[in-house]
N, C-alpha and C positions, 0 to 999 in steps of 0.2 A: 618440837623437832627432836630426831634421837640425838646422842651424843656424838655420834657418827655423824650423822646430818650436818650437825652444828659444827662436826669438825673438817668434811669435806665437799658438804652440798654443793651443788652448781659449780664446781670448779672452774678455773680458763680452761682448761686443756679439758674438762672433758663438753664442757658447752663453747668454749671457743675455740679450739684448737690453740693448746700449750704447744710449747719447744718442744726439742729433744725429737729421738726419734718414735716416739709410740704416737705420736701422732700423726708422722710419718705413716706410719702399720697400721694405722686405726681410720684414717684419714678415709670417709666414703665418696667413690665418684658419683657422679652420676650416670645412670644405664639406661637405654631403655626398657622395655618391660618393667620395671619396679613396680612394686603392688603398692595398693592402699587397702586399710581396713574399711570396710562399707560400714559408714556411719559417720567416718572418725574416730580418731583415740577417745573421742570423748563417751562413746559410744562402750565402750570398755573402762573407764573410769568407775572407780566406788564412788558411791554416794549412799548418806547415811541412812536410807532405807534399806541398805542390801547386807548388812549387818548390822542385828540386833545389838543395843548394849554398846554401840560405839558414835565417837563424835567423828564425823569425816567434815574436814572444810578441804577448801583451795589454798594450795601457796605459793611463791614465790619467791625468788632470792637470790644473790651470788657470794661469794667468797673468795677472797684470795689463799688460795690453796699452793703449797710446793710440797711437793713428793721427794724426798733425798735419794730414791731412784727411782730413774726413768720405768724399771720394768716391774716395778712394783704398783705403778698408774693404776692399772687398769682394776686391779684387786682393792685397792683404796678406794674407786667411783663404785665400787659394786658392793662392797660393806659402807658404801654413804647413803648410799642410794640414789647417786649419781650415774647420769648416761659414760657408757663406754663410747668413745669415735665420737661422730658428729649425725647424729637421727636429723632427719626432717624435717618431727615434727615432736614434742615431748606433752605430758600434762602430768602436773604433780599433784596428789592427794596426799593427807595428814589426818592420821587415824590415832584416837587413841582411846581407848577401854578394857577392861581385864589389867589394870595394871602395867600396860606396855603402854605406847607412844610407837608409831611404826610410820614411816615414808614409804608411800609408792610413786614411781615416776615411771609412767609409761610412754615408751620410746618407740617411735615407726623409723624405719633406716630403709634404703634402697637398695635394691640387690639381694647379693649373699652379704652385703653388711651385716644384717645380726648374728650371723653363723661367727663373722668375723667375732664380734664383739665377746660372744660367750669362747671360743675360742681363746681369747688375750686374755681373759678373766683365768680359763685354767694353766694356761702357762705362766700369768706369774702368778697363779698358788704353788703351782710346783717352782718358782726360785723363793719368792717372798713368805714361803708358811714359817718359817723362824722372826717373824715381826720387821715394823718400817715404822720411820719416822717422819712424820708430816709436819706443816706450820701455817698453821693457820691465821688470817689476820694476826700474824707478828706473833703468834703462841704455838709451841709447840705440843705437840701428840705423840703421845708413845702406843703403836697398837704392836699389842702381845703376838704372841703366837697365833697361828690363822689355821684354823681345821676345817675340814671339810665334814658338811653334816646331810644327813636324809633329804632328799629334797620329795617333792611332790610329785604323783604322774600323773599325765593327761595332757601334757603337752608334749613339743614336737623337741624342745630339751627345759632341761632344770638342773639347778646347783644348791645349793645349801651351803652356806659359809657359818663359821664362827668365832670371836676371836673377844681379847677383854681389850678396853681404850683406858690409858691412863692419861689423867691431865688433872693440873692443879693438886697433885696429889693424892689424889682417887681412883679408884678401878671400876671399869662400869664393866659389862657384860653384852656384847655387841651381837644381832645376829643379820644373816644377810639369805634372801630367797632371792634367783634369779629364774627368770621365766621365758622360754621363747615360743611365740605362736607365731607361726611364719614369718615374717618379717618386723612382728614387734614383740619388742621386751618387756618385761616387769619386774624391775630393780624393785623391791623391798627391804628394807632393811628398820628392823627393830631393835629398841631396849629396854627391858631384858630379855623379851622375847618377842616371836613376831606369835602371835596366840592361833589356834588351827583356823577357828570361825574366821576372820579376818582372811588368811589365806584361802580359805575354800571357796572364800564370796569372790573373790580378784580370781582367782580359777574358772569360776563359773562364767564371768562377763569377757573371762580372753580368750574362752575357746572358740 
C-alpha cells in the first residue's frame, strides 16, 4: 500500500462520515435519477491482464485517521486514495510495478455527487497547498507542500496532485490522479509515482 494509503486509507469521515463540517458539504443525498455504471464498478476495475508488468490484487481496509483541519479532508482522501463524501458503491485495486506501488479506488456516488467531490478536492488545494497534519492510528504525518501536476485527458474532469509525506523521519514522494467519468471517480494515488501504463490502462476501462 502507498505511504499515503497507509497513512490515510479508508478513513471515518471519508467511508463513514467523520465530524466537522466537510461532511456536512460532502454529505451525498439520495436523488432520483442517479446513474449506475452498466456492468458495475467492477466492470471498470484493473485487473492484472490490463497492465503488462504489474501485480494487481484486491484490498481492503480501515484506519483511524484525524485531519488537524476540517478543510484540508478532502485533499488528504485524494492524495490516499481515499473516497471524498460518501459513494454508493467503492472497489479498491493495488497495483504495483515499474518501481511505484499505486492504489486505485473506484467510487460511483449519486447525482451531481462526483462534481461535488472533485470540487472539495480543489478547494482545499487552494487553502491546504502549504502542508497538513494528519494522525494516524496514534502516529502522526507531516504531508509537505501540495502542488498541483498534469493530469490526464479523456475524461469528463481530471486533477493531478503532488506533495512529499514525512513520517518516522523520512520523506517519501506522494502522487495523486483524480479521474471523473460521469458519476464515478478514480482516486489513484502513487509512491513515487503513479507510472503512465498503469494510468492509461484505468483510463481505458473508465471511459
Amino acid at each position: 500500500m502507498t505511504v499515503l494509503s497507509a497513512l490515510l486509507s479508508a478513513c471515518d469521515a471519508a467511508g463513514d462520515g467523520g465530524g466537522g463540517g466537510t461532511d456536512g458539504l460532502l454529505k451525498p443525498t439520495a436523488q432520483p435519477g442517479a446513474t449506475t455504471r452498466a456492468g458495475g464498478l467492477g466492470s471498470a476495475a484493473l485487473a492484472a491482464r490490463d497492465v503488462d508488468g504489474f501485480t494487481v490484487s484486491t484490498t481492503a481496509g480501515r484506519r483511524k485517521v484525524r485531519v488537524t483541519e476540517d478543510a484540508c479532508a478532502p485533499l488528504a482522501y485524494a492524495l490516499s486514495g481515499t473516497t471524498v463524501g460518501k459513494p454508493m458503491s467503492t472497489v479498491v485495486r493495488e497495483a504495483s510495478g515499474e518501481g511505484a506501488t499505486v492504489t486505485v479506488v473506484l467510487a460511483e456516488y449519486t447525482s451531481d455527487e462526483a462534481r461535488t467531490a472533485m470540487d472539495a478536492i480543489g478547494t482545499a488545494l487552494d487553502e491546504c497547498a502549504a502542508g497538513f497534519t494528519a494522525t494516524v492510528d496514534g502516529e502522526e504525518h507531516k504531508v509537505g507542500k501540495v502542488a498541483p501536476e498534469l493530469a490526464p485527458e479523456g475524461t469528463d474532469q481530471a486533477m493531478g496532485l503532488g506533495a512529499t509525506v514525512e513520517r518516522g523521519g523520512g520523506k517519501t514522494p506522494a502522487k495523486a490522479v483524480i479521474l471523473r467519468s460521469g458519476n464515478t471517480v478514480a482516486y489513484l494515488s502513487g509512491t513515487p509515482s503513479i507510472p503512465t501504463a498503469l494510468l492509461d490502462a484505468q483510463l481505458v476501462k473508465l471511459r
